[in-house]
N, C-alpha and C positions, 0 to 999 in steps of 0.2 A: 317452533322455538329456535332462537337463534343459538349457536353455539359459539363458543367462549372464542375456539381457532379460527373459525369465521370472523370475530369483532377484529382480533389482532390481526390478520393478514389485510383486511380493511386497514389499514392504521401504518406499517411497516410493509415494503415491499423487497424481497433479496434483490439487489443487483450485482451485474458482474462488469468490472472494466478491467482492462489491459493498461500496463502503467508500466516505467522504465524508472529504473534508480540506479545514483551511482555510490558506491561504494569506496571508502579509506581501504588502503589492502592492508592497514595493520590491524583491523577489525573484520573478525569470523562473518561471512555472509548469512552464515545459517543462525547465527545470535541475533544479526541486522534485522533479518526477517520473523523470526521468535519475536521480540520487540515491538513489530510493525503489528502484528498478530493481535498484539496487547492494546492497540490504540482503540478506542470507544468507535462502533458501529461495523469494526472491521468482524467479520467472520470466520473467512479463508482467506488464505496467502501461498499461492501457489510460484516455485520460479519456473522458470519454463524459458532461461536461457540458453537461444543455439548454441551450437558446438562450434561455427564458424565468429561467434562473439567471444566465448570461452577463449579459444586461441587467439582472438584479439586483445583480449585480457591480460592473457599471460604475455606477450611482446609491450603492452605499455610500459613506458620507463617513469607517470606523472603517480604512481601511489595508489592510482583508482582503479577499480572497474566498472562497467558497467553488466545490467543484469534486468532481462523483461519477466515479469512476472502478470501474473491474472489474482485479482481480489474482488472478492465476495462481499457484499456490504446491506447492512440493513437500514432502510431510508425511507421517510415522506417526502421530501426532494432531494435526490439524489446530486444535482450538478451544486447544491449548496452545500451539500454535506459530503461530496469532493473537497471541496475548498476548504472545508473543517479539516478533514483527514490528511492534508497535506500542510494547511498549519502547526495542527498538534503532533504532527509527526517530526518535522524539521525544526518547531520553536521550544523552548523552555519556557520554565514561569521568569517571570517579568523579572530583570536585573542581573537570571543567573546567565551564565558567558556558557553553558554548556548545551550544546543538543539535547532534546529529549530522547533520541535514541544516538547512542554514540555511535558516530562511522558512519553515518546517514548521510551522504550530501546532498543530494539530491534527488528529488522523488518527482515527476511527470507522468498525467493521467494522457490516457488515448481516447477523449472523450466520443470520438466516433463508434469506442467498443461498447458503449456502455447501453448495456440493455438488462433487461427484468431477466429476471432467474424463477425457477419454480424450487 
């Protein structure tokens, strides 16, 4: 007899990729990434910014930071539903002027990192 977590893991597979975002410094990193968290298919959100970017960080004079993180995502194709995850993360609904996560400027996937998870 087939089992019910057998059908769904057929169906859904975890992946994990490594992805780079920049961040507004007048907006909390740790709310940016609560937020990212919140997006459909997403999982985990892990940051896992070096300490030699961090001090890169703090010398910028342009408002931003940057920040690498690892996310966890649930997918039947994955590099499509990429492309979803960094839409729906960066755009709003149709006419409004604001980001769907404010402070968000930019979001880039490492799609070299991207492999299955168990």
């Amino acid at each position: 007899m087939i089992k019910l977590k057998d059908i769904l893991l057929e169906v859904t597979q975890l992946y994990k990729v490594d992805a780079f975002i920049v961040v507004d410094d007048s907006y909390n990193v740790t709310d940016v990434l609560n937020n990212l968290r919140a997006v459909r298919r997403i999982t985990t959100v892990n940051n896992n910014t070096p300490l030699d970017i961090e001090e890169k960080n703090k010398e910028r004079t342009d408002n931003k930071s940057l920040h690498t993180l690892s996310l966890k995502f649930m997918s039947t194709d994955p590099k499509e539903d990429l492309k979803n995850i960094k839409l729906t993360s960066l755009r709003s609904k149709e006419g409004d002027p604001n980001p769907r996560i404010p402070g968000l400027l930019q979001l880039k996937f490492k799609p070299e990192t991207l492999t299955k998870t168990s």
